[in-house]
N, C-alpha and C positions, 0 to 999 in steps of 0.2 A: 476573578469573578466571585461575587456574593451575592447569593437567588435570597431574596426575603421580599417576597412578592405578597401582598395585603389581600391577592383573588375575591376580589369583592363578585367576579364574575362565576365563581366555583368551578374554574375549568381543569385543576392541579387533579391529574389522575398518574396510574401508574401503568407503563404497556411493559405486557412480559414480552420480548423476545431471544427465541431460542435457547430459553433455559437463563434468559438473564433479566432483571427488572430496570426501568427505567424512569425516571419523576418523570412526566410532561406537564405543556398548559396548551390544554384542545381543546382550541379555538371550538373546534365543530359542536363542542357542549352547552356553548351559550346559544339561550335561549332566545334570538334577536331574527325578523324577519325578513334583514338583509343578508346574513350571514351566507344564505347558497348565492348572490349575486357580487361577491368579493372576488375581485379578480385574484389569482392564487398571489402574485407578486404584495396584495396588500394584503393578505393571509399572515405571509412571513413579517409584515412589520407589527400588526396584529399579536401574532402568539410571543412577539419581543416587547411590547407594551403590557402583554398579561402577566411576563415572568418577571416583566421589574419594575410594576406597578408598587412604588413605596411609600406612596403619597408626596415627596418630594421631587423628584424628575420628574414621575411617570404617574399622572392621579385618575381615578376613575373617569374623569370626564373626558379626557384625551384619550380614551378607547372608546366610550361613546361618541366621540366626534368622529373617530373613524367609520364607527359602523352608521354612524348616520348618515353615509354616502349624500347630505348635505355640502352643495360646494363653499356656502359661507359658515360653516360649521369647521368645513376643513382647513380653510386658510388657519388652522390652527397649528402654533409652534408645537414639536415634540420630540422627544430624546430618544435618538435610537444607540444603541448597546451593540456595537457589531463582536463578534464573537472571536475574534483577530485580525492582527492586520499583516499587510505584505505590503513588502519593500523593494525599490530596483535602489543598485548602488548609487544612482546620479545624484536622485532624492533621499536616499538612506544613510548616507555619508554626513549631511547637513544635520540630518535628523538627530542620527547619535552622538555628532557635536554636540548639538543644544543638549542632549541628555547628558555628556559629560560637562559641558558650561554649567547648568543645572543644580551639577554635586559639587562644584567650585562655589556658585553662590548658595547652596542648601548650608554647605561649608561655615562661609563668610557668616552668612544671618546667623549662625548659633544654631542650624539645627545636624540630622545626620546623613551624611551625603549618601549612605544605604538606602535608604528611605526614594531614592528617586532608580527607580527600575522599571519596565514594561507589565502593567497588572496584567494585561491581556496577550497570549500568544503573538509574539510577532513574527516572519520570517523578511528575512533579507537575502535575496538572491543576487549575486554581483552577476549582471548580465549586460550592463551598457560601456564595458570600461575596451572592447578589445577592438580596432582597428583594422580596417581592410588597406594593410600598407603593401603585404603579400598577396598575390594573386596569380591563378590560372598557372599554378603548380602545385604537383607533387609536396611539396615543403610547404606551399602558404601556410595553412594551421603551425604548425610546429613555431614558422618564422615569426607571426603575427602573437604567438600563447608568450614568447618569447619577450615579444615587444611589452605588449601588455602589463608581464609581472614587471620589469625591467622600468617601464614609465611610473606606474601606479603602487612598488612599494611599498612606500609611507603611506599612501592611505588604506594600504592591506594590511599593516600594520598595525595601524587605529580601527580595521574592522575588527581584527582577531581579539586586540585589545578588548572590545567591546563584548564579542563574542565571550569570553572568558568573565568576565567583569559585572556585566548583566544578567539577571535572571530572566527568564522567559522569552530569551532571545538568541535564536539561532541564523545559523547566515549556511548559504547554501554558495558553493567556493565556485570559483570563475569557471569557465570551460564544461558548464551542466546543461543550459539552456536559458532560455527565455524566462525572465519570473512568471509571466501569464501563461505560459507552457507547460513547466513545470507545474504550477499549482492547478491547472487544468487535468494533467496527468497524474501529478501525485499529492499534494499538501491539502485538495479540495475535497472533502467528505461530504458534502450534499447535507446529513444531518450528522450535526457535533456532538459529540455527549464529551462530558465531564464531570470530574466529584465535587463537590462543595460541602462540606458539614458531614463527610461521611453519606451523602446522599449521592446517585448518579443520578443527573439530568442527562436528557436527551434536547435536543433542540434545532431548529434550521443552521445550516452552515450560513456564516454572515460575515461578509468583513469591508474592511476599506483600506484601499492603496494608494501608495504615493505614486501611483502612472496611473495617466486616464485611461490604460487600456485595462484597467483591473477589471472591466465588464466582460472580458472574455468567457470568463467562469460562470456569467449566468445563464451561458449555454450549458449547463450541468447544471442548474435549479439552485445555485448559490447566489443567493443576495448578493453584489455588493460593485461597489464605483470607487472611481481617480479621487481621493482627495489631496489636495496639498499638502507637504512634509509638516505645513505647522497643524493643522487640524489632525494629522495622524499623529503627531506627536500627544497631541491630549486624548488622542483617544487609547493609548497606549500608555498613557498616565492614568486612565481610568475614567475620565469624563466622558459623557454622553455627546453624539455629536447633536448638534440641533438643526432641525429642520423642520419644515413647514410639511403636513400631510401632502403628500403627491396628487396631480392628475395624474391618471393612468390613461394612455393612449393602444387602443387594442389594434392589433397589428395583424390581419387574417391573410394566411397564405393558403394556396391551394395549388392543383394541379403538382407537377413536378417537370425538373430544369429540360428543354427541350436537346435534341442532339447537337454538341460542339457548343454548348455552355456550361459554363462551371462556378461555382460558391463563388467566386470573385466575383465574377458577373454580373452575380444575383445581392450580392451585399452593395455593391455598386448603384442598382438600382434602387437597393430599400433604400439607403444614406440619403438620395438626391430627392426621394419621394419623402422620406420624412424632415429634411431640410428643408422643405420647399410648405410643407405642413407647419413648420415650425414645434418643436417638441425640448426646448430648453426648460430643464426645469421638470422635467414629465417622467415618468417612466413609462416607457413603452413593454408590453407586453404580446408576445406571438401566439396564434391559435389557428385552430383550423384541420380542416380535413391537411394541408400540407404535410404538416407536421409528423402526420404515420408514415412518409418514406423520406425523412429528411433525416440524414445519417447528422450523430451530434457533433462531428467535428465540422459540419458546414453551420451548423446552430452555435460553436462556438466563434464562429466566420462572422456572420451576421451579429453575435454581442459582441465581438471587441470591438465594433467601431463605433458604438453607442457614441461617443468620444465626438463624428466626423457625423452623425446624424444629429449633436446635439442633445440627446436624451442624457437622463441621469443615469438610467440601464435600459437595456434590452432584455427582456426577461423569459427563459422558457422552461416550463413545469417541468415537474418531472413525471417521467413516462417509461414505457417500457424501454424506452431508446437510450434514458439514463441509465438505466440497468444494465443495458447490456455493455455498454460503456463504462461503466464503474467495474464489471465482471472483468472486460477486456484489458482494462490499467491497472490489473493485478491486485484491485481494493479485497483489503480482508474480508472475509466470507463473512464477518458478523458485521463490519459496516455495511456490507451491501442488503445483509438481510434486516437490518438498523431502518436503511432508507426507505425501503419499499415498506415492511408493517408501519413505520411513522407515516410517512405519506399517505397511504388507504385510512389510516385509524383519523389523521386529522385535517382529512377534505384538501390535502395538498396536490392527491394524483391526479392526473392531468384527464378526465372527460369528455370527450369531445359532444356529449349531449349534456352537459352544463356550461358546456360556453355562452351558449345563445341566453342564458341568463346572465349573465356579469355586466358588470355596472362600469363602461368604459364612458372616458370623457369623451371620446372622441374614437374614429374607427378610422381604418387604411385597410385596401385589401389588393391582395395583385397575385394573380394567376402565373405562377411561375413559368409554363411554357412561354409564354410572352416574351422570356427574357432573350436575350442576345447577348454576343460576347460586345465588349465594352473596357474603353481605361477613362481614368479619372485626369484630369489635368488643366495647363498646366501648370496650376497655380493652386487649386484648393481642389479636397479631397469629393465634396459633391458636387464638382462641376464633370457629370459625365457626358465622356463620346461613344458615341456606337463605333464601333471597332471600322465600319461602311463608309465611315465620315471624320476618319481621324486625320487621313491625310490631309484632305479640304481646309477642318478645321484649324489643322495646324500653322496649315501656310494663313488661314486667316490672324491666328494669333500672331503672327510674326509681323503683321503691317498694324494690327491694331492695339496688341496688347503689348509686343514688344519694340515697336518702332522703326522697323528697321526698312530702311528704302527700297521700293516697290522691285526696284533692279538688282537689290543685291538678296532678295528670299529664298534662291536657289542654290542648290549645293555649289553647283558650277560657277554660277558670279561670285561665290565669296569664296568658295576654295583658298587655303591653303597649305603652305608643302610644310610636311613636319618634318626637322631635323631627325636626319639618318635613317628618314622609311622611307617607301618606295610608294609613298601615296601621300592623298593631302584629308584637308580637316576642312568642312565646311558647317555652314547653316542645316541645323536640322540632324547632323549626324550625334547617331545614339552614342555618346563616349562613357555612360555608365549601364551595365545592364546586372541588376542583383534581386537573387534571390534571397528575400530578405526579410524580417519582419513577423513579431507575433502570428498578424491575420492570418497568415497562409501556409506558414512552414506547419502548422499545428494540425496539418489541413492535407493525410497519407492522398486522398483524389486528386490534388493539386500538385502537389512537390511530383508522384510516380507519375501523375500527365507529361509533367516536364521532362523529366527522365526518358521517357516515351517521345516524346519529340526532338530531344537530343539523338533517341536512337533513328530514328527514322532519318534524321538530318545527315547521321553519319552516314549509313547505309546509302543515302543520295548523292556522297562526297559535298556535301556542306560544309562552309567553313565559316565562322565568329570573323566578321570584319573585324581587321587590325588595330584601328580605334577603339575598338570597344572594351573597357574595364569590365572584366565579368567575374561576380563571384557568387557563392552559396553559404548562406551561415544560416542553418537552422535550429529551431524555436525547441531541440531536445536531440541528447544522443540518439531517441530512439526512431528519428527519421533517419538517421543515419544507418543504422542496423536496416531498417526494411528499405532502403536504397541500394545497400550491400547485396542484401538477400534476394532482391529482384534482376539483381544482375543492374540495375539502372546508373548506378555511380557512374561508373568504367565509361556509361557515352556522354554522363553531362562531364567529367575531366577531359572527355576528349575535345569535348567543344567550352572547355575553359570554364565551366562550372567549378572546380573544385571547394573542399574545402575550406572557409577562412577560417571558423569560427563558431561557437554557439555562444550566439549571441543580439542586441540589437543591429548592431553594425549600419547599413546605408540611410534606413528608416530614420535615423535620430541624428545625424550628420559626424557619424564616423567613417564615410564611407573609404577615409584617404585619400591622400594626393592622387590627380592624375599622373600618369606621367607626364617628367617634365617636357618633354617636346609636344606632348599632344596640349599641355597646360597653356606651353609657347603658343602654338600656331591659334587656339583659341584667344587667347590674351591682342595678339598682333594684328586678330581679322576683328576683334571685339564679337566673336561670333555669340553665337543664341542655338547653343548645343542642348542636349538632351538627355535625361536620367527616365529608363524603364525598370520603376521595380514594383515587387511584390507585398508594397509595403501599405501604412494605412497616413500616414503624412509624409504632404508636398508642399509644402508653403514655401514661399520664394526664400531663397539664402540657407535654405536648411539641411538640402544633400551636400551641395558643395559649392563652394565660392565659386569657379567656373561656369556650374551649370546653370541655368536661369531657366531652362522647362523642365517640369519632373512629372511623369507621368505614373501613376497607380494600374496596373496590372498582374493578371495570374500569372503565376511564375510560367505557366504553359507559355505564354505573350512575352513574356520577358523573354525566353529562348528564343522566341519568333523572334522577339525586332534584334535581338544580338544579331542573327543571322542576316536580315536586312539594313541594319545598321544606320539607318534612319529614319526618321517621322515622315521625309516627302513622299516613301511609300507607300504606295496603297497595300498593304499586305492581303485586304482582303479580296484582291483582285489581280494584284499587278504579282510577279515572280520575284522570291523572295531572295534569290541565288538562281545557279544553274546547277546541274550535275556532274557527273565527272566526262559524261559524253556530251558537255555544252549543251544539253538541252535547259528551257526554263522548268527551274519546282517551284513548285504553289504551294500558300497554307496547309491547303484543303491534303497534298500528297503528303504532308509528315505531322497530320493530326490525328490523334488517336478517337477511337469510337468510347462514349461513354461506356459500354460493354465491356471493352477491353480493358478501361482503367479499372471498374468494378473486378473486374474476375483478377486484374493485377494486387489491387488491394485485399482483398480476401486469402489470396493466397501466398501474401508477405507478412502481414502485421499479425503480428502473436503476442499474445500476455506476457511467453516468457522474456522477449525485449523488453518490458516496464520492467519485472521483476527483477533482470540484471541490476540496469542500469539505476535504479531507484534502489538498488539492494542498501547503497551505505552513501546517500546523496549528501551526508553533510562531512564527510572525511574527507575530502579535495584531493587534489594532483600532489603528487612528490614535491613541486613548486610550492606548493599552498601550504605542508605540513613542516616543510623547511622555514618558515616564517617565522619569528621568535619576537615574543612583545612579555611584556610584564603584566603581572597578576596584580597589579594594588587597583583601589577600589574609586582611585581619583587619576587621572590623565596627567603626564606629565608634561605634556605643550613643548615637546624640544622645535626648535626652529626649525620652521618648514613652511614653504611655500605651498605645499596641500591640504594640512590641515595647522587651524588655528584658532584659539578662543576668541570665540565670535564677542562683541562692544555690548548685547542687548543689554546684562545685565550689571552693567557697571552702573556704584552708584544707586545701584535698587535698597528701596526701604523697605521694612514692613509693609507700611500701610498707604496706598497709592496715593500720588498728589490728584489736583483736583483738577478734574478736566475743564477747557477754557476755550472763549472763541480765538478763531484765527485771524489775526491783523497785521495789516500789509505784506501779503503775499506778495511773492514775483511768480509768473510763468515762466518756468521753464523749458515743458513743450506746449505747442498746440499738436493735435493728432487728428488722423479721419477715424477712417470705420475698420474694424474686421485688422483694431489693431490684436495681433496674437502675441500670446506668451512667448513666441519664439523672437518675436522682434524686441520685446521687452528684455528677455531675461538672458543672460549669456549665456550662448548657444555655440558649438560648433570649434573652429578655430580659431585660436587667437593671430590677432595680426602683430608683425612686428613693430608696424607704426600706432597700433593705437595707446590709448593710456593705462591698458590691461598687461601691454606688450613691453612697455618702456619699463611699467614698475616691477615685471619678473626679469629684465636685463638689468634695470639697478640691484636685483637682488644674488647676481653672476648665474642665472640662467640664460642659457644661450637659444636662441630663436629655434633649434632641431628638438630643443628638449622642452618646448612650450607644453605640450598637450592639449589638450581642448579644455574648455571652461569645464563640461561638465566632470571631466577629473580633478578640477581643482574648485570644487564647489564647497568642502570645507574649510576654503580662506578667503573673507569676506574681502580681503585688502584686493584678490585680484577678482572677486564678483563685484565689486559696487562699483569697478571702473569697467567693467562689460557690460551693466545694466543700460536700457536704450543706446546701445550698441550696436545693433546690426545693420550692418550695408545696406540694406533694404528697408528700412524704415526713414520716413519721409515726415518730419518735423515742417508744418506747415511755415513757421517763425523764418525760417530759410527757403523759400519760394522756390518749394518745388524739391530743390537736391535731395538726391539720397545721402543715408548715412547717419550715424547718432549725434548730431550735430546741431548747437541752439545759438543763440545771438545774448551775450551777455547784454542786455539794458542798459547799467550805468555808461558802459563806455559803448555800448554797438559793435563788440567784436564779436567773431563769428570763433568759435572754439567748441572740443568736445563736452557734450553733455553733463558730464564727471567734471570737467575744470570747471565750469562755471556755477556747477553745485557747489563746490568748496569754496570756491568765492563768493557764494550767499553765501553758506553754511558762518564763512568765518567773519561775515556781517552780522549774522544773528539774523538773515532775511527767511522766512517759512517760506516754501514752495507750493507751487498748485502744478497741476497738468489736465490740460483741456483736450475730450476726444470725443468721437463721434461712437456707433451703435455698434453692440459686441465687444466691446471692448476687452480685454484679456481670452478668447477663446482660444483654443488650443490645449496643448498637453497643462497637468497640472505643474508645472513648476514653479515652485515655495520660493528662488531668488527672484522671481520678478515680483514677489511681494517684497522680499527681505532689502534686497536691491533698492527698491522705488523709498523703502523706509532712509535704510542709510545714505540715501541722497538727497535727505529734510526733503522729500515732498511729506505734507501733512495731509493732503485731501485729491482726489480724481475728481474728476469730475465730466460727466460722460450721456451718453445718450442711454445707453445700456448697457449692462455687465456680461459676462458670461458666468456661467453658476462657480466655477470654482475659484476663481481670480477673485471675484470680490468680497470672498468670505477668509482670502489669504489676506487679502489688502487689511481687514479687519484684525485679521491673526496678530498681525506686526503692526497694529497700531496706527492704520492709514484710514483716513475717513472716504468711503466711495460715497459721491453725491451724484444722483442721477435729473437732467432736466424733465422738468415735464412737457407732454407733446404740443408742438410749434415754437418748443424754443431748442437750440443750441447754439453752436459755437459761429455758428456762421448767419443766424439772426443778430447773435448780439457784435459780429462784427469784431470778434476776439481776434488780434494781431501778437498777442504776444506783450506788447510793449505797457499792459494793464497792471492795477496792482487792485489786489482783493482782500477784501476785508468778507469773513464764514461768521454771522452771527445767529446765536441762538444754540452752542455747542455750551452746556452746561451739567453740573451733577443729577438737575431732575429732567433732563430732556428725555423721549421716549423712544423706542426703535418704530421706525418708518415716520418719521416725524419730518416736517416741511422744514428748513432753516432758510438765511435769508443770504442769498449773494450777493455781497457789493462791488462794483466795478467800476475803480476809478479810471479815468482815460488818461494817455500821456497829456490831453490838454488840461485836465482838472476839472472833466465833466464826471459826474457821479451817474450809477443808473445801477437800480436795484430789480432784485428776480427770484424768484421761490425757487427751489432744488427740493428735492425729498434725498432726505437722509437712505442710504440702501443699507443701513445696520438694521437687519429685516427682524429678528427678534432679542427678546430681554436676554437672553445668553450671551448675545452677540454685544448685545452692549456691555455686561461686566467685561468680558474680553476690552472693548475700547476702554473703559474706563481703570482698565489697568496698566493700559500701556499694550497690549496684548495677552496672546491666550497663555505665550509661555508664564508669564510673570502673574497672570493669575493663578494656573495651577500651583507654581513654586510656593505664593503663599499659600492657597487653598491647605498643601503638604505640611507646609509648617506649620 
């Protein structure tokens, strides 16, 4: 960081606190008659535009654009400066490849491979690498920490490597918690200070992460969102990210949660209320009378799923509730007393008699008693059901959504027997139930509910149907300590809750194998089984290749349906079990009173749990400190299937070639709508038969020792043949099938996606791909850009983007072209069997600029169409014009 700010505004003052001085830039000094009507969240981009106003990123008029609460004023590009960044291993792994790729080509070109380091604070928490293979024992944890080091090695290896190697980059070791958890509880300071020039700045905490769930943390008054591995990586090289000024969507809560609902419930409800608003692209912002009895680990509930409602963040000031929550997670006494004088001194503290002034684009408001318990499913994250109408609904998705004959929807018509149990497997039966996942583990009301419902369940002699895979991996050791301490562990292991793990685990598709008989009698009925978790993504293919309905619920609900063990029950009516005198129990008999979780939480969660547990978070396990890697300042690439020098830059000059139009493309796929990064980008398990699966058994891995893609995300050879991969994705060019599968043109054979790019590829034939609206929504994940690159597509082309996919697609040098409204893919009658000629891609072309699409027919009919370029500003276009944003910086450096 280097402050040389030109304050043309005069707003550079100094605040004493507690005996200590601090630079700022408050905002509150400018003399502007918008200034008391700035929603606080554009406050924080505000005093980040005052302090690196240098006339070159950041010039006087792009803070007047801000404050001119003008909406064509603000469609104005501008650089934001986030203050560091955070990492999960899936996406951090890749990342630091490029960075050691990097100093190979910093290398090559003639300059010094020192020179490419992190300017800004990064951390890296390895939290998605550990497996739910172990379960509903005593042992899980140990067995599953075991599995973990044991698979992922090599690429703990190249972290430490890095760790060591790197400046300003720390990595937080396996077995700590959740990244969004952790930084929630410890890495997140609310306001940052730093020295620069012998001066201390003070300033808002601000960052950006390679998971979309990095909005967790604006539940603590911390700026910051998912971006892609490649946009974090320049931003960790030191370039500003660019963005267009935000609409602010104000978001007014009131009242408080009525009896037997809980923060899932209520985040459930906002996601589908503001999905249904539309808020891509926005940041939403929370207010209101609610906000004085909303505890902030339910405020941290409602931001991480900014992600599943769409928005860029969720944002909630800070208030006395931040305090007392900075106090409670054992924050230094002078950061706490940091946030509160910064906040009062520069109009950050939260008001609730200056809201009714702020200048939202748009407003939502919902009276929280209203809410009702509720899950999300079974297919996307705001599609929600009232808990009243889940069973209905579910028997309705099974004739409509998943096909299945009107005679076989019942447990009983499709029953059947699993090898070596004394029961069968049917339609509808819960076979995963986890507690799991950032949203909720982070969330002491939710996890001790569940505890509490465990206890009440044993006490009823309840017992977890035999199907049911059940585990707990939560988001910090330190739900682990107040689980202990409430006595509550002891009934969720009785009822097969134990420990897996801290970590992502089911949420992200590690959930692990079923067992194999239950996997059998599923496979042999083709049934349409069921995942209950606590998680914030359900997209089809993503828990597990078995399941095909995944349902979002509170971990309270996940206990519930383990116990009922399937969707055809009505839980909110029907008996979820019997007791040990064969009577039926109800919900309603082993649900706790909000009262009781309240007086449970007050009298478990203590400071001193952070203070442990956070006492030495970056010295890892005996595991982790046993790891041995080398100190040189270049990578030395030994062969390995995990990590590997990625192709970007082979071949790179100086000074970039000249950007050109595209001629005679093939399609490769055609797509619909609401295609996600999980269908895109290798996800999950690799299959033995696919082309991900054959090229790690030519390489003498054996199919037990595959891992999942996203462990092997630092070697492109086995990412680029997972990319449009998944089971679940539907390539219209093949009528209808699932599967990542396209129909080669020259000859009309039908083969995977991967073959028949290398057979253009080694034609020299460019790529296109045709899709319909939203196209990349989901988690950020940087291979479905890197991916789509290395499989010569040169351009998307789409109805609409989602915000972070198309500024990846940019990153790595993909052009996103979006149609304008009443034309797409199925006006112009796109089969696949086209060939495209993209003109009007030149060195003076502009961002957001029309270019022309030509479409020849297999008969040799031509017919031409306007597209608008989505390289949304002039940043964005050096990025294209270099090839990408890496190969920008690397020159920018030299």
């Amino acid at each position: 960081m280097h402050i040389q700010s030109k304050d043309s505004f005069k707003s550079k003052e100094v605040l004493n606190v507690g005996g200590k001085s601090y630079t700022i830039f408050n905002s509150s000094k400018i003399n502007h008659p918008n200034l008391k009507r700035l929603p606080i969240s554009l406050k924080v981009l505000l005093e980040n535009l005052l302090r690196h106003e240098d006339g070159l990123h950041v010039s006087k008029e792009d803070i007047d654009a801000l404050l001119s609460l003008d909406p064509k004023a603000m469609m104005r590009e501008i650089s934001f400066f986030p203050a560091r960044v955070l990492m999960q291993d899936f996406t951090g792994v890749p990342a630091v490849v490029d960075l050691a790729a990097m100093r190979d080509a910093m290398k090559s070109l003639g300059g010094d491979p020192k020179k490419i380091n992190p300017l800004v604070p990064v951390d890296l928490v390895i939290d998605h690498s550990v497996m739910v293979d172990s379960f509903a024992s005593p042992k899980s944890f140990d067995e599953n920490v075991k599995m973990e080091f044991e698979r992922n090695h090599e690429r703990y290896v190249f972290l430490k490597w890095g760790q060591k190697a790197f400046q300003n980059f720390k990595v937080v070791p396996p077995g700590t918690g959740i990244c969004h958890q952790v930084n929630l509880e410890y890495l997140g300071k609310t306001v940052w200070n730093e020295k620069d020039g012998g001066v201390e700045y003070a300033y808002p905490d601000t960052l950006v992460g390679t998971d979309s769930h990095t909005t967790m943390v604006n539940g603590l008054a911390v700026l910051g969102w998912g971006v892609g591995g490649i946009e974090a990586e320049a931003v960790m090289l030191g370039q500003p990210l660019s963005m267009l000024i935000p609409e602010v969507v104000g978001f007014r809560l009131e009242g408080k949660l009525p009896e037997g609902s809980t923060a899932t419930d209520l985040v459930l409800v906002i996601t589908q209320m503001l999905r249904k608003k539309g808020v891509v692209g926005k940041f939403v912002e929370f207010y209101g009378p609610g906000l004085s009895t909303m505890p902030l680990a339910d405020r941290a509930t409602i931001a991480n799923m900014a992600p599943e409602y769409g928005a860029t963040c969720g944002f909630f000031p800070i208030d006395e509730e931040t305090m007392k929550y900075l106090r409670l997670s054992g924050r230094p006494a002078e950061t706490v007393a940091l946030v509160e004088a910064y906040a009062k001194n520069t109009g950050m503290w939260r008001k609730e008699e200056n809201e009714k002034d702020y200048f939202f684009n748009d407003t939502l408001s919902l009276d929280m008693s209203t809410v009702v318990p509720s899950l999300a499913g079974p297919k996307r994250p705001q599609d929600r059901v009232v808990l009243t109408n889940a069973a209905s609904d579910f028997q309705n998705q099974l004739l409509t959504g998943f096909q299945v004959a009107a005679d076989k929807t019942s447990r009983a018509s499709s029953a059947q027997a699993v090898e070596g149990g004394n029961y069968q497997v049917g339609n509808g039966d819960v076979v995963i139930a986890a507690i799991t996942s950032c949203t909720n583990t982070s969330n002491p009301s939710v996890m001790l509910g569940a505890g509490l419902v465990a206890k009440k369940a044993i006490e009823k002699g309840l017992k977890v149907k035999p199907w049911v895979k059940t585990s707990l991996a939560p988001g910090s050791q330190v739900v682990t300590d107040y689980l202990e301490k409430s006595g509550m562990q002891k009934y969720l292991d009785q009822v097969g809750f134990n420990l897996v793990g801290y970590g992502c685990t089911t949420c992200i598709g590690n959930s692990g194998p079923l067992p194999a008989p239950i996997a059998g009698a599923v496979e042999k009925g083709n049934l349409t089984v069921a995942a209950v978790l606590s998680g914030n993504r359900n997209f089809e293919g993503r828990i597990n290749p078995h399941v095909k309905a995944n349902y979002l619920a509170s971990p309270m609900l996940v206990v519930a349906y383990a116990l009922a063990g399937n969707m055809h029950v009505d839980i909110a009516k029907d008996a979820i079990g019997e007791d040990s005198a064969g009577k039926p129990v109800y919900l309603k008999d082993i649900w706790p009173s909000n009262q009781e979780i309240a007086d449970l939480v007050n009298k478990t969660v203590e400071t001193k749990m952070f203070d442990s547990r956070y006492g030495n978070v970056f010295a890892g396990t005996d595991d982790w400190k046993k790891i041995e890697t080398t100190s040189s300042q270049t990578y030395s690439w030994d062969e390995s299937t995990y990590i590997k020098n990625p192709p970007y830059f082979e071949g790179m000059k100086m000074q970039p070639g000249s950007v050109s139009e595209i001629k005679g493309a093939s399609v490769l796929a055609v797509l619909g709508d609401s295609i996600t990064t999980d269908h895109i980008s290798p996800a999950g398990n690799i299959k033995k038969d696919s082309p991900a699966g054959k090229f790690l058994m030519s390489k003498g891995v054996q199919p037990v020792d595959f891992n999942s893609y996203g462990a092997r995300r630092g070697n492109d050879d086995v990412m680029v043949r997972g990319t449009f991969a998944n089971i679940r994705i539907k390539n219209e060019m093949m009528g209808g099938a699932e599967g990542g599968n396209t129909k080669y043109i020259p000859t009309g054979e039908a083969m995977s996606i991967y073959d028949a790019s290398m057979k253009y590829q080694a034609a020299g034939t460019p790529l296109v791909v045709f899709a319909g609206k939203e196209y990349g929504t989901g988690s950020s994940r940087d291979w479905a850009a890197k991916g789509t690159r290395l499989l010569g597509i040169k351009a998307v082309i789409a109805e609409s983007f989602e915000r972070i996919h198309r500024s990846n697609l940019i990153g790595m040098g993909v052009l996103p072209l979006q149609f304008h409204p009443g034309t797409d893919r199925k006006t112009l009658k796109i089969d696949g069997t086209e060939k495209i000629d993209i003109i009007g891609i030149n060195p003076s072309m502009k961002a957001q600029q029309d270019l022309t699409l030509v479409i020849t027919r297999a008969n040799g009919q031509k017919e031409e169409v306007k597209v608008r370029s989505r390289i949304d500003t002039a940043v964005e276009l050096e990025y294209m014009k270099n090839g990408g944003i890496l190969h920008y910086v690397l020159r920018k450096l030299i």
